[in-house]
N, C-alpha and C positions, 0 to 999 in steps of 0.2 A: 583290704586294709590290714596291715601287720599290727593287729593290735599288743600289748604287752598284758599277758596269760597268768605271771608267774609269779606267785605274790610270796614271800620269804618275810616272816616279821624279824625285827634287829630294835634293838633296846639302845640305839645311841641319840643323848639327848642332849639340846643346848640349852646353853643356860645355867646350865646345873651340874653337879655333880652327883650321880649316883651308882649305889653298890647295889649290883644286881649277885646273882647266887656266884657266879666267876669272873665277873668283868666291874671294873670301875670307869665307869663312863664321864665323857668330859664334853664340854661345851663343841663347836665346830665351826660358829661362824658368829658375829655382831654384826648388827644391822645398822648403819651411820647416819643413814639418811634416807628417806622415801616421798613418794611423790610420782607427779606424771609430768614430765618434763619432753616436751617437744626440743628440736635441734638449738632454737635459736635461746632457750630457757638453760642450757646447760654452759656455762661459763667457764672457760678454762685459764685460767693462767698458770705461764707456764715459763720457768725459769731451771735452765741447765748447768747451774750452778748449784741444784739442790742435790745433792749427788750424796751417798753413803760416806760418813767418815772413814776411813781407811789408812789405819799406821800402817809401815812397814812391815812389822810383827804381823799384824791381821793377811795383810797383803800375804805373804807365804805361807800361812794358813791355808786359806782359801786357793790356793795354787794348787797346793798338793791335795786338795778336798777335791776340785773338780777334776782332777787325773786319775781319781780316783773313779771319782763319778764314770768319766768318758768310757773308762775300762767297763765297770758294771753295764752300764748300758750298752756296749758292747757285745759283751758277752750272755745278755740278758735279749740283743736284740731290739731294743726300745730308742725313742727318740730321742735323742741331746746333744742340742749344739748351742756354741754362742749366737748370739742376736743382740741388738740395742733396743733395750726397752723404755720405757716411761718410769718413772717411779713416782709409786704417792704420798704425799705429802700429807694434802686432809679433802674433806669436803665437808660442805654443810647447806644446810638448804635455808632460803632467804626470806626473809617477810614478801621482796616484791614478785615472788614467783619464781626466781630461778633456784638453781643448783648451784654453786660457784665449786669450782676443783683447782686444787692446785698442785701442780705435775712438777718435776723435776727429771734426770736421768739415772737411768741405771743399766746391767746389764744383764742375760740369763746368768751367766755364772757369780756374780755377787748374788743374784736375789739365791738359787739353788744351794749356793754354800752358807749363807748368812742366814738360813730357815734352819738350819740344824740346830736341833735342839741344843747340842754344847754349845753352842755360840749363841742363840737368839737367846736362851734364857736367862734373866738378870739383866738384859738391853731393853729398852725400848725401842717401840717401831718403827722411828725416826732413827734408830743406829743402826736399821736393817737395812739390806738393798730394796727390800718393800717392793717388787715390782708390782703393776696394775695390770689388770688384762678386762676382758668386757666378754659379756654372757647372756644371751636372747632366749626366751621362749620364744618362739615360734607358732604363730595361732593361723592353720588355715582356713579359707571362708567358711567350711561346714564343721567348726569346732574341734578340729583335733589338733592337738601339739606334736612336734617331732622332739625325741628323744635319742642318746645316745648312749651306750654300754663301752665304756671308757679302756679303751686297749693300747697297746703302746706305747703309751705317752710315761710322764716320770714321776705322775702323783695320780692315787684315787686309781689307783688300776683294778676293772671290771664293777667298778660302781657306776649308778646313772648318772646323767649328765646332761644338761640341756645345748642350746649350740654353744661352741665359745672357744675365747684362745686368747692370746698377751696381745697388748697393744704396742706395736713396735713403730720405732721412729724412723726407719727405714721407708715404710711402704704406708702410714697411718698419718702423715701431715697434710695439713690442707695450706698452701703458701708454707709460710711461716708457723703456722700455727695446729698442734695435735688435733683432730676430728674422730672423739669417739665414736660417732655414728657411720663417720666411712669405716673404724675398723670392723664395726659389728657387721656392717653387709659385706665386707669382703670375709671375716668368717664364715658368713653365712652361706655366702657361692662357695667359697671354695672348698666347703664341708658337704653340702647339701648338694650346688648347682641350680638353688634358686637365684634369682635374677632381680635388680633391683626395681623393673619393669611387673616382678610379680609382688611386691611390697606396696600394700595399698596405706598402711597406716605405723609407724617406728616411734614409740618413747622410750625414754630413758627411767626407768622404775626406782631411780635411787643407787645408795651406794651403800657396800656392805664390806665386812674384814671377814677373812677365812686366819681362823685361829689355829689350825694345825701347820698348816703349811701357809706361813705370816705373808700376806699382799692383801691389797685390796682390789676388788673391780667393781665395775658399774655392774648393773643388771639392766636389761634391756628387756621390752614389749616389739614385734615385729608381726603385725595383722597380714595376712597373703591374702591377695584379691584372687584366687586359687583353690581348689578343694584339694583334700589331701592326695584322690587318685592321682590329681595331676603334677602335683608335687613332689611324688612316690618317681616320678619318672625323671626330673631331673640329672643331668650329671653329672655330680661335683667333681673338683678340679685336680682335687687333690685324694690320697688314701687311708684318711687319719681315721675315718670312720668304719667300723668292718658292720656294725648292722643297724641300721635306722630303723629305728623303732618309734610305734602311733601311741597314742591315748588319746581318747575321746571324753572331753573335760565336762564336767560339769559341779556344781559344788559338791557330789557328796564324792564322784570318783577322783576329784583332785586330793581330796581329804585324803580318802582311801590310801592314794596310792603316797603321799606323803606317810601318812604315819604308817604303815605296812613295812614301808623301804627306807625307814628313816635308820641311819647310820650306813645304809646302803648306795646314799645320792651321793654326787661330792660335796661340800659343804657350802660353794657358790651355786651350788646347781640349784641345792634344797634352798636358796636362801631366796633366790628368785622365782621360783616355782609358792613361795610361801606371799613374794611381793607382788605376782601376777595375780593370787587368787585374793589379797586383797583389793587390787584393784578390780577385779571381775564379778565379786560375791560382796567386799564391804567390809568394812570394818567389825561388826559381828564376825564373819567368819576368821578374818584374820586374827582375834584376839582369842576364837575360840580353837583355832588352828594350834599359836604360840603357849595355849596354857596346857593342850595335851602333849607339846614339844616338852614342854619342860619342867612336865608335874608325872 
């Protein structure tokens, strides 16, 4: 088992603001909604007409922002391309048990240009391209989580990372209608090369905002009727991931490795890694988790 060895402490915390001896730390992520919501408890509606306001003026903005982009990542070697995503709108969880979401469209290069700070700050999230994307922990039969050390990609680079990716309208509908839960097992193959055949138990953990880089996504629970050696051999489809990485959970190493690597996760990674050990240890832990986040 590749367990993770390496422990670095980092002072970045939510919630709050604080001055440490050189750094001013800033919040990284809200929490919208929690819960354990099976497939048929998460509600979507979803209207494509809810799309980013976009003047002219903004329009040529954002042109010349993402030619820019395309270049750096180029030259940098990292992943960036257009795609059609989802965009969020809101969520909120219901008296009779479910989630309800409601989705509209957007694209990568709105949400990429429309996150920058000249432009997102003084807007609300609703004058963002806001895209959604969706993010698993990963729990095999014999207790361990698979993790990832974030490489290539165009945010959060060499921070951890649990499985995840954007939810795109291309390849994530079911009929008519968006299916977060097929997007999360097709990140999951196609990250890992687990199989939905190895998936014995999938909820949906809630919803949460990443405040540095403005979207929101789901967080996702994903049980493997599998121990991890056999998971280890999977092979995924694709090469986003250069090392998969174990932890072997239990309430005090989940803590650990939270607050150890905290400013070190990406900020949806930490945010579901915080909504799984609620659900696995209790509400105790998770309040006693959020007041060392943010004190």
């Amino acid at each position: 088992m590749r367990e993770i060895a390496e422990y670095y402490l980092s002072h970045h915390f939510n919630n709050v603001t604080l001055v440490t001896e050189s750094h001013q730390l800033m919040i990284e992520f809200e929490i919208l909604a929690r819960g354990l919501y099976r497939a048929e408890q998460l509600i979507v509606h979803y209207d494509p007409t809810l799309r980013m306001p976009i003047t002219p003026e903004v329009q040529v903005w954002m042109d010349a922002q993402w030619e820019h982009k395309l270049k750096l990542a180029s030259e940098q070697k990292s992943l960036l391309y257009e795609s059609q995503l989802f965009r969020f709108v809101s969520t909120q969880s219901c008296a009779d048990g479910t989630l309800q979401l409601v989705l509209g469209d957007t694209t990568y290069k709105e949400y990429v240009t429309s996150r920058l700070p000249e432009f997102a700050q003084g807007r609300t999230r609703q004058a963002l391209g806001n895209a959604i994307a969706v993010c698993s922990v990963v729990e095999t039969s014999d207790g361990a989580i698979l993790l990832d050390k974030r490489q290539g990609v165009d945010g959060y680079q060499g921070r951890y990372h649990v499985i995840g990716g954007f939810f795109e309208r291309e390849r994530d509908m079911a009929d008519t209608m968006p299916d977060p839960f097929a997007a999360m097992r097709r990140e999951i193959r196609e990250e890992t090369g687990i199989q939905s055949t190895d998936i014995a138990e999938a909820y949906c953990l809630g919803g949460v905002y990443d405040l540095g880089l403005p979207h929101g996504e789901l967080c996702f629970l994903h049980r493997l009727c599998i121990p991890i050696s056999t998971a280890l051999t999977r092979q995924p489809e694709d090469n986003e991931i250069q090392q998969l990485l174990t932890l072997h959970v239990t309430a005090t190493s989940l803590r650990d490795f939270i607050l150890t690597h905290h400013g070190n996760i990406s900020a949806t990674g930490e945010a579901n890694l915080v909504l799984y050990g609620a659900w696995k240890y209790g509400e105790g832990w998770f309040q006693d988790m959020m007041c060392h986040i943010c004190t």
